[in-house]
C-alpha positions in Angstrom: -0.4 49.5 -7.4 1.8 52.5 -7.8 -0.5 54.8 -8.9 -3.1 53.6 -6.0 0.0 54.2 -3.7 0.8 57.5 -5.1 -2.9 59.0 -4.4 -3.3 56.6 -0.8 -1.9 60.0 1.5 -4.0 62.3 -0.4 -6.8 60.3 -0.5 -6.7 59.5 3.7 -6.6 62.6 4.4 -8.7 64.7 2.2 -11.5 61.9 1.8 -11.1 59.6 5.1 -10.4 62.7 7.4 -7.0 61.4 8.6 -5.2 63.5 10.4 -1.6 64.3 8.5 0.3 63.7 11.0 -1.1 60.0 10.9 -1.3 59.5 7.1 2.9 58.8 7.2 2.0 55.4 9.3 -1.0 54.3 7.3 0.7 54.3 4.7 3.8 52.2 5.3 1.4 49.8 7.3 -0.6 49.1 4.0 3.1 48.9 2.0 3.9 46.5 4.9 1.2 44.2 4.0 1.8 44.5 0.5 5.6 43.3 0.7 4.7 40.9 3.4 2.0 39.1 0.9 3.8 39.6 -2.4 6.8 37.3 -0.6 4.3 34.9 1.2 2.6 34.2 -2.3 5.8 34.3 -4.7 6.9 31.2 -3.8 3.7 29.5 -4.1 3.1 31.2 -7.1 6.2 29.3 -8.4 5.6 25.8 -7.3 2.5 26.0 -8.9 3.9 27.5 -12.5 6.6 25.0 -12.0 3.6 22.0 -11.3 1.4 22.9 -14.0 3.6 24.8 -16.5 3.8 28.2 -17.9 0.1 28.8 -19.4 -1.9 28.3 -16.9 -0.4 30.5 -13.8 -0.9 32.8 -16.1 -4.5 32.5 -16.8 -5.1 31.9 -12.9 -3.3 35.2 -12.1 -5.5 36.8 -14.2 -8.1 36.0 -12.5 -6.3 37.2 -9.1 -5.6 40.0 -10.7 -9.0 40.8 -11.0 -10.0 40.1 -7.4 -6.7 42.1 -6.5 -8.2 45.4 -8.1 -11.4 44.8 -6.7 -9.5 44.6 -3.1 -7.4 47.3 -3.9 -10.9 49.6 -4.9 -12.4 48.4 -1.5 -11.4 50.8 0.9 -12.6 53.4 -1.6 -15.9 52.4 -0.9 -15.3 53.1 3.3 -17.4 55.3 4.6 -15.4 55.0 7.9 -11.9 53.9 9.4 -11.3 52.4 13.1 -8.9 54.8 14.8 
C-alpha cells in the first residue's frame, strides 16, 4: 500500500485532473480510511486466528489480499471523481 500511496498525489492530479491545492486532503481522507479499517478489522482478524488457529487466517487473508489489490486498482479504472 505504500507504493500505491506514494504515486496517489501524482496520480490525482496529473491523471484525475485534481486541482493541487486539493490533492493534500484526498489524500489523508483515503489514509483516514485505511487506518480506520485496518483497526476495525485487526481485532476480528484475531478472534478468528485465535478460533480457528494459525493456518487458516492465513490462507483466508490470502484471499483478502487479493480482493484488497483489486480494490486498491479500482479507482485506477475512474474515468471521473465527484467534487
Amino acid at each position: 500500500m505504500a507504493a500505491i500511496q506514494a504515486y496517489q498525489a501524482s496520480y490525482l492530479i496529473v491523471v484525475l485532473g485534481f486541482p493541487p491545492a486539493d490533492v493534500a486532503g484526498a489524500v489523508f481522507l483515503s489514509t483516514l480510511v485505511l487506518t480506520v479499517a485496518a483497526l476495525v478489522f485487526a481485532p476480528i482478524a484475531g478472534k478468528l486466528s485465535d478460533r480457528v488457529g494459525r493456518r487458516r487466517p492465513f490462507v483466508i487473508g490470502a484471499g483478502g489480499d487479493l480482493r484488497g489489490r483489486a480494490g486498491a486498482r479500482s479507482p485506477a479504472a475512474a474515468r471521473s471523481h465527484p467534487r
